[in-house]
C-alpha beads as a LAMMPS data file, in Angstrom:
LAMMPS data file: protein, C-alpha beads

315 atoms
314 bonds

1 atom types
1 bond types

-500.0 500.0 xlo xhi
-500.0 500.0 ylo yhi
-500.0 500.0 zlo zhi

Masses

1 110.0

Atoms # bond

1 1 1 -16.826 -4.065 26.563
2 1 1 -13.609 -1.804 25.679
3 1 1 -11.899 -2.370 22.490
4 1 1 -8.206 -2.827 22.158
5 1 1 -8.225 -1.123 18.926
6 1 1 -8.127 2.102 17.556
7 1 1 -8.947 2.897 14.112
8 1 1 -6.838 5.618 12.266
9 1 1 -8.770 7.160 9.376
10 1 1 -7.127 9.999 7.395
11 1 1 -9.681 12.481 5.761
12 1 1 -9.211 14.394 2.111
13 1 1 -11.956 15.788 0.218
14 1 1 -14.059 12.648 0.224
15 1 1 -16.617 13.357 2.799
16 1 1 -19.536 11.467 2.084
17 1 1 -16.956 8.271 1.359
18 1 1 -15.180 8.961 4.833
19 1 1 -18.559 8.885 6.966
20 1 1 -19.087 5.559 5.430
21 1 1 -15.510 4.425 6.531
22 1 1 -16.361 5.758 9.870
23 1 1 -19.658 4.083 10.472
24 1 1 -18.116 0.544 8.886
25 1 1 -15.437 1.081 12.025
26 1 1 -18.126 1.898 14.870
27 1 1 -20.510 -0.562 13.654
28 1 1 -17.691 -3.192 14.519
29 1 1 -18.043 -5.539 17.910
30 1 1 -16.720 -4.504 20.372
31 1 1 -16.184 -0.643 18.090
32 1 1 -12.665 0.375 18.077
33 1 1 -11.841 3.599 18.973
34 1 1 -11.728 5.629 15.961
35 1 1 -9.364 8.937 15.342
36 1 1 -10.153 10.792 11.861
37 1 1 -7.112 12.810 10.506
38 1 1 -8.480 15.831 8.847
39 1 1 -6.057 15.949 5.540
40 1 1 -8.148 19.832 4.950
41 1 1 -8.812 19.157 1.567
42 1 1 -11.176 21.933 0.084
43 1 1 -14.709 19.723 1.014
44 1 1 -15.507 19.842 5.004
45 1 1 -16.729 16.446 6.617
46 1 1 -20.374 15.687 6.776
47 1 1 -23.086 16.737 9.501
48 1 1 -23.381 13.224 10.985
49 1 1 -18.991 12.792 10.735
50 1 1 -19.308 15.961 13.045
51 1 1 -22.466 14.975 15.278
52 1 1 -20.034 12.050 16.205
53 1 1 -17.225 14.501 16.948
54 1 1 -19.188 16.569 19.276
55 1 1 -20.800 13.760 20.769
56 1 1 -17.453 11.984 21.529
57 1 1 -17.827 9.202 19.616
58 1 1 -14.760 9.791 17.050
59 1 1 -11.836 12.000 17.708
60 1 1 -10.995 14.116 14.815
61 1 1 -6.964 15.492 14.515
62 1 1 -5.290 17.929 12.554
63 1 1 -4.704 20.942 11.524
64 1 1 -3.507 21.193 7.882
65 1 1 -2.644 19.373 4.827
66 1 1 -0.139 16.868 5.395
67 1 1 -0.275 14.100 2.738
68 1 1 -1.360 10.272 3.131
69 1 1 1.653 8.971 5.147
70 1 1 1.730 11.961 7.320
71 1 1 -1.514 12.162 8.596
72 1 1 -1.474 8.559 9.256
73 1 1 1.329 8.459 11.125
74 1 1 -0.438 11.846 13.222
75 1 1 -2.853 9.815 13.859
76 1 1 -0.573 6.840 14.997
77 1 1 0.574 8.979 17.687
78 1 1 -2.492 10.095 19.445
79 1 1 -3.137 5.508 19.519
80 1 1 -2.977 4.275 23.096
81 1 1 -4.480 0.649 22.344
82 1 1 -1.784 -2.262 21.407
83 1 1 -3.583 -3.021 18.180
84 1 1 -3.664 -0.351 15.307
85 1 1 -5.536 -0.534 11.902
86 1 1 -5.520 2.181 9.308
87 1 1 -8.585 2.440 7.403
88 1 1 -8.367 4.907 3.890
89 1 1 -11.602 7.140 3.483
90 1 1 -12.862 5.590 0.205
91 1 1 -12.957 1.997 1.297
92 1 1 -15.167 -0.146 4.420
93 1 1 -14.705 -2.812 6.810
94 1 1 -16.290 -5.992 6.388
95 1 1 -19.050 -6.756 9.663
96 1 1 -16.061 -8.766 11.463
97 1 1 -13.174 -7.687 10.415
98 1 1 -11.378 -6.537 13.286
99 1 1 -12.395 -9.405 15.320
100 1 1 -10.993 -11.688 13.010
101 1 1 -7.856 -10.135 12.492
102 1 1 -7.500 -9.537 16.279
103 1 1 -8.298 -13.294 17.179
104 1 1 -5.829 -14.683 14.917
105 1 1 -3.440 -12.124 16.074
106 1 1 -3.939 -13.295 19.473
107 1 1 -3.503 -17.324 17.972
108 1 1 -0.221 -15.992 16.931
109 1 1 2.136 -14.331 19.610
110 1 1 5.041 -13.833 17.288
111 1 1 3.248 -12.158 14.449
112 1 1 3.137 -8.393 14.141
113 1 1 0.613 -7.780 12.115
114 1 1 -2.524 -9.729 10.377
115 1 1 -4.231 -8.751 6.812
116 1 1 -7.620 -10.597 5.235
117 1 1 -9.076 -10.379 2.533
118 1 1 -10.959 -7.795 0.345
119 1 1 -13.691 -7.391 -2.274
120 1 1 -13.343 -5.474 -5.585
121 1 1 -16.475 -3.082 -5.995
122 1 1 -17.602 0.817 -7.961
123 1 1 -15.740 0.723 -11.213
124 1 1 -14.380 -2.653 -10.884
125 1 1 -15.244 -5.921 -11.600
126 1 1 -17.705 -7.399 -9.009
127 1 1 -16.084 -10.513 -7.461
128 1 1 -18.348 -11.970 -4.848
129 1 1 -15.826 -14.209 -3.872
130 1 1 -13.143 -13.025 -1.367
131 1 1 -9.758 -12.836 -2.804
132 1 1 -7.009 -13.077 -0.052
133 1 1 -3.743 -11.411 -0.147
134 1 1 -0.411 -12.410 -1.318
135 1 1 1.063 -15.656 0.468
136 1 1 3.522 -14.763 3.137
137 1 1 5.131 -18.246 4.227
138 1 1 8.665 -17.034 3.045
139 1 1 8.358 -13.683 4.414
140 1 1 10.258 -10.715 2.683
141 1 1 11.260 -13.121 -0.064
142 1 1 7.694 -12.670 -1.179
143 1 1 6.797 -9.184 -0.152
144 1 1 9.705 -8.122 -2.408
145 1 1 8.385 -9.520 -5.026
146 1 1 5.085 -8.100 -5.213
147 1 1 2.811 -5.981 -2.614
148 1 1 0.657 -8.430 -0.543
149 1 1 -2.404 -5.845 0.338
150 1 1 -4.283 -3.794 -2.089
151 1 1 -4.971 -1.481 0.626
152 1 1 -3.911 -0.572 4.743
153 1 1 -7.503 -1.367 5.500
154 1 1 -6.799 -5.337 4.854
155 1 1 -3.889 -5.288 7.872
156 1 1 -4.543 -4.653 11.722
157 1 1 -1.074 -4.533 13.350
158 1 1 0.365 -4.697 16.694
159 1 1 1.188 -0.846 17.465
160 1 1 4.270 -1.236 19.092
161 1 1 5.625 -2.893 15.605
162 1 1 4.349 -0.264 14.022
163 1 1 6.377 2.393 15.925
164 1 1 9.516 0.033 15.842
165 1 1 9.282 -0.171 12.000
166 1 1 9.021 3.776 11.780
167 1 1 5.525 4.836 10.469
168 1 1 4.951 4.823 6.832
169 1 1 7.762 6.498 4.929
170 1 1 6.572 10.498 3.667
171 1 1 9.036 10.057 1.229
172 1 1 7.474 7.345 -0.698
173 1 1 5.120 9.062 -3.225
174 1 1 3.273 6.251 -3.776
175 1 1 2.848 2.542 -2.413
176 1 1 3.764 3.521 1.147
177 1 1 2.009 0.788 2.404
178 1 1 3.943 -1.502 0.783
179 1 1 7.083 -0.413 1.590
180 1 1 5.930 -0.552 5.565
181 1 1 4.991 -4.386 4.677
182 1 1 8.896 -5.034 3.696
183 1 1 10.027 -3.346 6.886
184 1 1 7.818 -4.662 9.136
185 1 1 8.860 -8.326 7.892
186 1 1 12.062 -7.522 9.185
187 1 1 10.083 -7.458 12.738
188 1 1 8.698 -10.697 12.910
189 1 1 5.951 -12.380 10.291
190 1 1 2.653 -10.955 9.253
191 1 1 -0.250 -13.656 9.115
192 1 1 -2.814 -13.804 6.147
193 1 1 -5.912 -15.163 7.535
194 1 1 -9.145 -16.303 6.097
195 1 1 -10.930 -12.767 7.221
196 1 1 -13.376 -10.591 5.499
197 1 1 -11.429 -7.321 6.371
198 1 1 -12.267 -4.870 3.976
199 1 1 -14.357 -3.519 1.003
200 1 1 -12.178 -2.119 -1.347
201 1 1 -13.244 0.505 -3.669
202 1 1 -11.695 0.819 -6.893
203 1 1 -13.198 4.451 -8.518
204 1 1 -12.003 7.374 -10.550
205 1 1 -9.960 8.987 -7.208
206 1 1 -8.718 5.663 -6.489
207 1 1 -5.224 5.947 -5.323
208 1 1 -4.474 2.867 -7.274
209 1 1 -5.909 4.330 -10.165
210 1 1 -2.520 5.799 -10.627
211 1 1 0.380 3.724 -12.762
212 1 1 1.030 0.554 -11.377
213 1 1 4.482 0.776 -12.602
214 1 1 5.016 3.868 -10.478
215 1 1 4.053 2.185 -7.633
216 1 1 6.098 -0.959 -7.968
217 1 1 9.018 1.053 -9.029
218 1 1 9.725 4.023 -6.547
219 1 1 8.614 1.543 -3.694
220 1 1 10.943 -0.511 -4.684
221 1 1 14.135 1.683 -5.474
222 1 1 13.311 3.322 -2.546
223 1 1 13.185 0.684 -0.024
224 1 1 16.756 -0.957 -1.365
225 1 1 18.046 2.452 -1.641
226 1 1 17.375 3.533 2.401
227 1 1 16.906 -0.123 3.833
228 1 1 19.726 -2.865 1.974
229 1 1 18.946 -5.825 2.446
230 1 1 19.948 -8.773 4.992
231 1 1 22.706 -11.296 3.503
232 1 1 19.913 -13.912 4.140
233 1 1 17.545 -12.426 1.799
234 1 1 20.077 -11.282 -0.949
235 1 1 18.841 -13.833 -3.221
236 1 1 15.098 -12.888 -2.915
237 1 1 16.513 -9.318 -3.602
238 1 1 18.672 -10.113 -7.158
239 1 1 15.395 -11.946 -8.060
240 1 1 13.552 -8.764 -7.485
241 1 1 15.687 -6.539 -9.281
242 1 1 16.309 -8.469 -11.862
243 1 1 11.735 -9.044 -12.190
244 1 1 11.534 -4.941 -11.972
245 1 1 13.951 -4.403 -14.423
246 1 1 12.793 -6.698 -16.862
247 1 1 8.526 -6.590 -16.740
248 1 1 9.250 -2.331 -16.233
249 1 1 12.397 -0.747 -17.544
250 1 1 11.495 -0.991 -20.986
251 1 1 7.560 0.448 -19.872
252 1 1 8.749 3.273 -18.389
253 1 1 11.214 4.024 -21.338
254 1 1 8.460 3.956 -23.798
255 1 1 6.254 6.262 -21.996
256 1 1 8.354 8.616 -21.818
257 1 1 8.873 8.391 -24.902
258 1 1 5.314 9.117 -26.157
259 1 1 5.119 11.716 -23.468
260 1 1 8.236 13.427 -24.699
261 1 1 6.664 13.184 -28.422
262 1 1 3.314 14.490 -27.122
263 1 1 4.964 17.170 -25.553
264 1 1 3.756 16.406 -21.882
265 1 1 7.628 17.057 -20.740
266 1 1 7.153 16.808 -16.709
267 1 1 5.676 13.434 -17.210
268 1 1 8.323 12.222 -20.022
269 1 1 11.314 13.780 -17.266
270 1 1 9.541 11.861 -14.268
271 1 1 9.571 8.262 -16.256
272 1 1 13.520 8.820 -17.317
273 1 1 14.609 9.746 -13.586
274 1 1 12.743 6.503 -13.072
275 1 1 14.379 4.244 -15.789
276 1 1 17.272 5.840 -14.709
277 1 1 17.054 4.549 -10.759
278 1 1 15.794 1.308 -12.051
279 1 1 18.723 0.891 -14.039
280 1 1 21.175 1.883 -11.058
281 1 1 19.251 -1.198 -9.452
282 1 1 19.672 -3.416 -11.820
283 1 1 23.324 -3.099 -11.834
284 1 1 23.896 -3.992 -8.400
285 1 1 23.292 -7.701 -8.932
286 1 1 24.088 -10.214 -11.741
287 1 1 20.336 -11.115 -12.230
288 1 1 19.668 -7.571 -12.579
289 1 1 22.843 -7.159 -15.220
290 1 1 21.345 -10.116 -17.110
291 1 1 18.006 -8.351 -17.358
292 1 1 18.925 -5.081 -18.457
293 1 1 20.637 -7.199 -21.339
294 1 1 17.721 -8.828 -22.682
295 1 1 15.371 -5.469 -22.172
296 1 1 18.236 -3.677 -24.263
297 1 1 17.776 -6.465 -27.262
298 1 1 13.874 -5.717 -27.270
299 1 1 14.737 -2.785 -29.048
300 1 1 16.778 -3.940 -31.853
301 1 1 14.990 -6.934 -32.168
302 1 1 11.582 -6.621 -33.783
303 1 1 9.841 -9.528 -32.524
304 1 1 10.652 -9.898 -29.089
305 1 1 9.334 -5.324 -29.099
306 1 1 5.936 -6.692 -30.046
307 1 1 5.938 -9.398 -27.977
308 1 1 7.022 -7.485 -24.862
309 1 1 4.214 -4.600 -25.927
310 1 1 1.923 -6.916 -25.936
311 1 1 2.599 -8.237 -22.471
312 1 1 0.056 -6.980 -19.917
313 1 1 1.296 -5.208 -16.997
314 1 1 2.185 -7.563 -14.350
315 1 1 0.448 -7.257 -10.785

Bonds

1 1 1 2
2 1 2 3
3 1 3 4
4 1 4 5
5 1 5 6
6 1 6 7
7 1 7 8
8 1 8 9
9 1 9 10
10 1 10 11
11 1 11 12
12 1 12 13
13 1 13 14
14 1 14 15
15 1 15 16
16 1 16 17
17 1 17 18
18 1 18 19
19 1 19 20
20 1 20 21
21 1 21 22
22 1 22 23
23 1 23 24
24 1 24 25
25 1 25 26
26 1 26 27
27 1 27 28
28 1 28 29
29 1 29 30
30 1 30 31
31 1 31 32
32 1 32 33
33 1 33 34
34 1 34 35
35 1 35 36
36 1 36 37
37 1 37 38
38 1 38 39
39 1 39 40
40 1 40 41
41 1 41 42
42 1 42 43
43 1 43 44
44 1 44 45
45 1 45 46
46 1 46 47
47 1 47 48
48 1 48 49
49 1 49 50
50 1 50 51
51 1 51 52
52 1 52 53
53 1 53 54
54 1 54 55
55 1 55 56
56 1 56 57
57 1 57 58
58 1 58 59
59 1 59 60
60 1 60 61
61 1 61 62
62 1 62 63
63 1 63 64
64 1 64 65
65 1 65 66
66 1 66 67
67 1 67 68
68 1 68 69
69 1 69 70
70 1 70 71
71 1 71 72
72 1 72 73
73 1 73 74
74 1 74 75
75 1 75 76
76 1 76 77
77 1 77 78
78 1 78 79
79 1 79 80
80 1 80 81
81 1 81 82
82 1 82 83
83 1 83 84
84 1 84 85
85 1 85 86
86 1 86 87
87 1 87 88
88 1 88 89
89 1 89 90
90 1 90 91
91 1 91 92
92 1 92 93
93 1 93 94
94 1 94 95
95 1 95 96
96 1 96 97
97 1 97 98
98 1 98 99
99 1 99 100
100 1 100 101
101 1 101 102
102 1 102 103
103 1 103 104
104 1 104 105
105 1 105 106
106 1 106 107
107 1 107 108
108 1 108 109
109 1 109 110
110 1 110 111
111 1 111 112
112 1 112 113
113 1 113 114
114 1 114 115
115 1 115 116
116 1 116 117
117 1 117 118
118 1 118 119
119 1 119 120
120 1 120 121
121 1 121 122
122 1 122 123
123 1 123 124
124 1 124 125
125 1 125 126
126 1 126 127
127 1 127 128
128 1 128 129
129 1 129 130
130 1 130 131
131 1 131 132
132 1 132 133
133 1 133 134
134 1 134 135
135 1 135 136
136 1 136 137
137 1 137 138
138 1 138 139
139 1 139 140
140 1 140 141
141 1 141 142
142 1 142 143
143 1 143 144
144 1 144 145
145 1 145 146
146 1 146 147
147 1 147 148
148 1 148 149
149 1 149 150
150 1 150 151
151 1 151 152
152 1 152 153
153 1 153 154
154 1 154 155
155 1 155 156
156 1 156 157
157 1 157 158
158 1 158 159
159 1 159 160
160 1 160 161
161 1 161 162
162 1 162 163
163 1 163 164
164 1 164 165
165 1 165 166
166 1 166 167
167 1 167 168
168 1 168 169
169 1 169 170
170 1 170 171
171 1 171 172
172 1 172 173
173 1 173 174
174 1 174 175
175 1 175 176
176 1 176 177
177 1 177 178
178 1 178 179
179 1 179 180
180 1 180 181
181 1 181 182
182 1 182 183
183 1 183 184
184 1 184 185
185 1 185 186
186 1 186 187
187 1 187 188
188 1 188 189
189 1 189 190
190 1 190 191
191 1 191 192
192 1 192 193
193 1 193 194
194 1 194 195
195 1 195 196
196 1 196 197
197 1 197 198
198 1 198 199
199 1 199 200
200 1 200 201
201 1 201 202
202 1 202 203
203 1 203 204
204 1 204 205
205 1 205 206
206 1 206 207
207 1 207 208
208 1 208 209
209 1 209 210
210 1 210 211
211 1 211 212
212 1 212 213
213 1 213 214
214 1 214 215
215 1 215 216
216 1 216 217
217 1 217 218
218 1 218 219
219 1 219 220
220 1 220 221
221 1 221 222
222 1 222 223
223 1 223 224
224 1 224 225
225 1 225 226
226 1 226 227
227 1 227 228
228 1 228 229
229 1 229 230
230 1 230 231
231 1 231 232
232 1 232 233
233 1 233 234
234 1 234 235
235 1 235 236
236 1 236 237
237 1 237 238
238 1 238 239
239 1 239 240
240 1 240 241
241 1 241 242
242 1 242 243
243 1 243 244
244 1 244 245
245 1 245 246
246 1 246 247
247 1 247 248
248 1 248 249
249 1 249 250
250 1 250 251
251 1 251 252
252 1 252 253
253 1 253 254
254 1 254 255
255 1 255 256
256 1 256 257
257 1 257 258
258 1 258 259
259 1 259 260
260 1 260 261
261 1 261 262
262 1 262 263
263 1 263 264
264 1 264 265
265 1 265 266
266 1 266 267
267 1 267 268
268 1 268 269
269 1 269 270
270 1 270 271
271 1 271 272
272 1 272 273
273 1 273 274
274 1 274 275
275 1 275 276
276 1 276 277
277 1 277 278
278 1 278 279
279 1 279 280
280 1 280 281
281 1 281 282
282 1 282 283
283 1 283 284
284 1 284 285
285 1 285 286
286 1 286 287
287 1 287 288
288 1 288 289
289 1 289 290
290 1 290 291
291 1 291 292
292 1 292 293
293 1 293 294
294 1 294 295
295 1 295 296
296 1 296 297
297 1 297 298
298 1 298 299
299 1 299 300
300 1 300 301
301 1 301 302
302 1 302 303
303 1 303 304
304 1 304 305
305 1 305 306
306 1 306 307
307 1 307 308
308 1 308 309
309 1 309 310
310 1 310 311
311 1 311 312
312 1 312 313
313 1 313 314
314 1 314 315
C-alpha cells in the first residue's frame, strides 16, 4: 500500500536524534515517504540515515545551510503527495500518528490541516498523559492569542494549503510555525483531534529552550505587521495586543535592563528594538493604549512592580 504522505525532515547537527525521527516516520502504516533536508551543520548523518539513502528508502536534499524555515520549505517543494507533515530532528512520531491525523482529515473535507497531541520527555517533566493542543473552535481568534502546537510534528496538513498560505516565513526568527498556524486559519479551519502525533523532546538544544517572550513577541509583531488583520477578527486582534503588551512589555524592558547593566549590550539592544515594536503595536488599538498605561504605572508604583515580577511567564 502507497502512502499519501510525505514526511519533510530538516537535518542540523543532531544526527543520532534525526535517525530516530526518521525511523519513527518509516515505522508508520502505510510509511510516508520521507525527504531529509540536510541543514550541513558541522556533524554528518549517521551510517544507517545513509544506508537508507543509498538504498532508496529516504531521499535526502540540500546543499548548504539554509536555516529552519528554509530547508523546510526545500523540502516542501520536492512533496508530490496531497498530505504534508514536517517532522523537526529532535522529536518522534507516536506508532499512529499519521493515520490518525490523515483519517480525521479525511472526516473533515473543509479542514486544511489536523494537529494531536504530544508528550513532554528528556529534561522535562514526564507527563504520561497526552496533553492536546490549544482549542481551535473560534479559529484565528484563538491562534492569536496563544500558539496551539508546541511543535510542526503535532500538524499533518493538506499540501496544497500549505503552498496557498506561502511556506513558513524565513523572516520569522523564531516561532515560524506559529505564525504559519495564523495564516493558514485564514484558509479554512485546522482540526485538533484526539491523536497521539508526536513525542516531543524538550533538551538543552531545544528550540524552545530559547525565551518564550521572544517567540510570542516577534511572531506576533511580525504577523500584524506583514498580514493585518480581517475587519471580522479585529476584536480578537485589540485583545491580542493589548495581552502582549501587558504580560511582555514590561519583561522585555527589564531584561534589557539587566543586560545593559551586565554589559551584554547585543542582547540589552535586541530586547529594546523589541519593546519598541511592541509598543508601536500597542498603539494601534484602544485595548492596546489601555495596556501600555497600566504597564507604565508598574514602575512608579511599588506594589503592583513586585506583583508583576512575581508573575510567571504566561504560555
Amino acid at each position: 500500500m502507497t502512502s499519501d504522505i510525505t514526511v519533510v525532515i530538516p537535518v542540523y547537527d543532531r544526527p543520532h536524534l534525526a535517525e530516530e525521527a526518521i525511523a519513527s516516520a518509516l515505522a508508520q502504516h502505510p510509511p510516508p515517504q520521507v525527504i531529509v533536508v540536510d541543514d550541513h551543520g558541522a556533524r554528518p548523518f549517521t551510517a544507517q540515515t545513509m544506508a537508507w539513502a543509498q538504498s532508496g528508502v529516504i531521499r535526502i536534499v540540500g546543499d548548504r545551510n539554509l536555516g529552519l524555515s528554509a530547508a523546510r520549505n526545500l523540502g516542501a517543494r520536492f512533496v508530490t503527495t496531497p498530505y504534508l507533515h514536517f517532522l523537526d530532528d529532535d522529536d518522534h512520531l507516536g506508532p499512529t500518528a499519521l493515520a490518525g491525523l490523515r483519517a480525521a482529515l479525511e472526516a473533515s473535507p473543509s479542514a486544511v490541516a489536523a494537529g494531536g497531541g504530544r508528550r513532554l520527555f528528556e529534561g522535562a517533566t514526564i507527563d504520561e498523559t497526552i496533553r492536546w493542543p490549544s482549542d481551535l473552535s473560534t479559529g484565528i481568534a484563538a491562534a492569536v492569542m496563544a500558539c496551539p502546537f508546541s511543535t510542526p510534528g503535532q500538524v499533518l496538513m493538506r499540501r496544497e494549503a500549505f503552498e496557498a498560505a506561502g511556506g513558513f516565513a524565513v523572516g520569522v526568527p523564531l516561532a515560524e510555525d506559529w505564525d504559519l498556524w495564523v495564516r493558514l486559519l485564514t484558509i479554512g479551519p485546522i482540526i485538533t483531534p484526539p491523536v497521539h502525533a508526536v513525542d516531543y523532546r524538550r533538551h538543552a538544544q531545544s528550540m524552545s529552550a530559547s525565551t518564550r517572550v521572544a517567540h510570542q513577541a516577534i511572531t506576533l509583531c511580525h504577523h500584524y505587521r506583514r498580514h493585518p488583520p480581517a475587519p471580522e477578527v479585529l476584536a480578537s486582534h485589540d485583545r491580542m495586543v493589548a495581552a502582549v503588551a501587558d504580560s511582555y512589555l514590561a519583561k522585555v524592558v527589564w531584561q534589557g535592563a539587566r543586560h545593559a547593566r551586565t554589559g551584554q549590550l547585543r542582547a540589552a539592544g535586541r530586547e529594546f528594538v523589541m519593546a519598541a515594536r511592541l509598543i508601536g503595536q500597542a498603539l494601534t488599538s484602544q485595548r492596546g493604549r489601555s495596556a501600555l498605561a497600566h504597564v507604565g504605572r508598574t514602575f512608579f508604583d511599588p506594589a503592583l512592580r513586585q506583583k508583576r515580577t512575581a508573575a510567571p511567564t504566561p504560555p
